[in-house]
N, C-alpha and C positions, 0 to 999 in steps of 0.2 A: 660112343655116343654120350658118355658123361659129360664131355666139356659142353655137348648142344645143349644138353640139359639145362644146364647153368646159364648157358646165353637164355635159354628160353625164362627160366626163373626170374632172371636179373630183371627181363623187358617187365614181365607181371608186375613184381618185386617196384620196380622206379614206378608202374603207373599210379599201381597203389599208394605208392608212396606219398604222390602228390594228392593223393586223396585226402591222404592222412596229414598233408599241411594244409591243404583249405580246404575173247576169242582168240587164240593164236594170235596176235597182230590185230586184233580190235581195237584200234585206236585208230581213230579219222577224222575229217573233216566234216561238218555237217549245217546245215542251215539253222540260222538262229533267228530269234524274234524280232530283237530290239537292235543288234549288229551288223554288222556285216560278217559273210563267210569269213571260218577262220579268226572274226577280231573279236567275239564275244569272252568276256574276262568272267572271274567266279565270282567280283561285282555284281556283274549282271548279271548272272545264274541266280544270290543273293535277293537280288531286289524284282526277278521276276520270278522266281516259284519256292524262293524263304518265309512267305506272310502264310501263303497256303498250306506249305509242307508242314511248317512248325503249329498251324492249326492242330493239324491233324496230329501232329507226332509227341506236343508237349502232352496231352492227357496223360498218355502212357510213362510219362515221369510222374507227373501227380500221385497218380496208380501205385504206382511204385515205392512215392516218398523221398526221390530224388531230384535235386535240386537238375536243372538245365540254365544252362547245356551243364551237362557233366565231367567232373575233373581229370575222367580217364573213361577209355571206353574198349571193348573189347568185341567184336564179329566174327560168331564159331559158326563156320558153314558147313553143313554134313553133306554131303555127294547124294549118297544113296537115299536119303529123307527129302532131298531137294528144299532144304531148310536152311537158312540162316539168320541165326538168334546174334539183338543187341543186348548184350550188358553195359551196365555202367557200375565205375569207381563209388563206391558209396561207403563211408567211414568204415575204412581197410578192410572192405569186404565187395565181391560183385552183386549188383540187384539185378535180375534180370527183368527187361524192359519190353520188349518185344519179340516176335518170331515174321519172319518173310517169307513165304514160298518164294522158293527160287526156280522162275518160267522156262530157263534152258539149261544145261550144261554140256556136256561132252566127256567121250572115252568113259573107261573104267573104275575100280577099284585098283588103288596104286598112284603113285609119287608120278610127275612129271619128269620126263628124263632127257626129250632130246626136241628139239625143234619140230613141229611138223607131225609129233603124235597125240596132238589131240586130247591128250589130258591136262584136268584141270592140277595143278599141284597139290600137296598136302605138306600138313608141315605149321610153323609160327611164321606168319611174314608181316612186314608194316603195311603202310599207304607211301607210297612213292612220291608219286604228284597224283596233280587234279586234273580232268582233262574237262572245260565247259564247251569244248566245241566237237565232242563224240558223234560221229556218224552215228552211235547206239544211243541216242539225246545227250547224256550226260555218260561219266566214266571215274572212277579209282582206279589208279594204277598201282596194281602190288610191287614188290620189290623183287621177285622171283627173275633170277636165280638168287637166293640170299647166301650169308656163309656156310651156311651148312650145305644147301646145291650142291655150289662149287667145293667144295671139300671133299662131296662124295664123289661129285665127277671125275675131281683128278685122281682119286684112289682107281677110278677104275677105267680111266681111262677117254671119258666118253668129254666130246669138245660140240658144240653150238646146237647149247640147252635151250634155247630159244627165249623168250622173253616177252612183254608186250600182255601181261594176262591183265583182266582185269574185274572190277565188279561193272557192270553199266545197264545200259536202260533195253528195252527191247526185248522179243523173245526168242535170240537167234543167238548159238552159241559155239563157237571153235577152240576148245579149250577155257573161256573164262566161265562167268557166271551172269548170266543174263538174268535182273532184278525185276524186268519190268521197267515203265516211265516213272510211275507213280512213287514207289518206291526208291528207284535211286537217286533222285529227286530230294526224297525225305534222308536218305544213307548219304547226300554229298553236303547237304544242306549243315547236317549232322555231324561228319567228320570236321567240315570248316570251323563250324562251333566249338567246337571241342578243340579243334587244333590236331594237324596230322602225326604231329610227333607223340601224343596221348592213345593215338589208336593201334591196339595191335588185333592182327587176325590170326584166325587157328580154322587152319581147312581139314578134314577129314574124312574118309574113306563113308564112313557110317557115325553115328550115335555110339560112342565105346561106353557111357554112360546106361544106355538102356541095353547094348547086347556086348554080350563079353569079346575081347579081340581072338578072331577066328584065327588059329595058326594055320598056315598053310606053307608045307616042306618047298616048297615051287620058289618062295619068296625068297630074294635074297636076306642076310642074314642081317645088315643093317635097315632094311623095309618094318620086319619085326621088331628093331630097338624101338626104331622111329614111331609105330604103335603104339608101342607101352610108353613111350613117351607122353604122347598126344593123351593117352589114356588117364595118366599121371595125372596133366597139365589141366584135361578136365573136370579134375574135382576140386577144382577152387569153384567150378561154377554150378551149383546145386541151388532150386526151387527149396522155396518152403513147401511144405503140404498143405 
């Protein structure tokens, strides 16, 4: 797992960097305001709910003491807290910005492994694409299966890890993370600004920050790297008191 590691550092590593120069298958077709089925663009996501969202959402940079949109940005989702917290890139350091209850998710404690079971993954992933025409109003689509997936799959064998996760609107969830309207609204609004290539995400089992990572002998033995990983990767992002 050292080489993940370093993929995982690197993505950190480049955001900052730039800081430091300036459902299962949930994705679908859905009725829009100002388009037609299907033909609504991130334009028009933009210019019908970016005046609102960014109302509501610039405070919490103020707050913060961070410039918006921000140079880099980071969304650590906990499972088990039904939580997910924005940071932002702020001179070569994370601020944190926000926190979201997250309205739905699915499955367990543990990594995504094969099509069809219902877990959301864990692990470092990007933003994929954008999707403005979500049957769940709006959608991010992660990158999952990322290099590391596939790396573990073919070690062990296992083929059609499914794909199609996502963040999006609504409270209904098969595997992804269902934000609410409101909210992923303000999270697409957000990622656009920023630019997809500046965002990375960090899903996880639990908070390894407030509770130590639980071993448990059941797990396979790279489930555990991938822990103390994510473990690791969390203490770039620590509140002040």
């Amino acid at each position: 797992m050292q080489n993940h590691s370093r993929q995982w550092l690197l993505v950190f590593g480049v955001l900052l960097g730039w800081v430091s120069l300036s459902l299962q298958g949930c994705i679908g077709r859905g009725p829009s305001v100002r388009a037609p089925l299907g033909e609504r663009t991130v334009q028009d996501v933009l210019d019908l709910y970016g005046p609102a969202a960014e109302q509501r959402l610039v405070p919490y940079f103020h707050r913060a003491g961070v410039l918006y949109p921000p140079a880099a940005l980071a969304l650590l989702g906990f499972k088990a807290e039904k939580r997910l917290e924005v940071w932002a890139g702020h001179q070569g350091a994370w601020a944190f910005i926000r926190a979201y209850g997250i309205e739905a998710t699915s499955g367990t404690a543990g990594p995504k492994l094969r099509e069809g079971d219902y877990q959301v993954p864990e692990g470092m992933y990007a933003i994929g694409a954008l999707n403005p025409n979500s049957q769940f109003h709006l959608s991010l689509r992660l990158d999952y299966p990322n290099t590391v997936d596939r790396q573990q799959a073919a070690l062990e064998g296992r083929e059609q890890l499914g794909g199609d996760i996502f963040l999006h609107g609504k409270d209904v969830s098969a595997g992804c993370l269902a934000m609410g309207d409101a909210a992923i609204e303000e999270l697409f609004v957000l990622v656009v600004r920023t630019g997809i290539e500046r965002v990375a995400v960090l899903l996880a089992p639990y908070d390894f920050r407030q509770h130590a990572v639980e071993r448990d002998s059941s797990r396979p033995a790279w489930v555990e790297a991938l822990y103390g990983e994510i473990h690791r990767e969390l203490g770039q992002f620590t509140r002040s008191p």
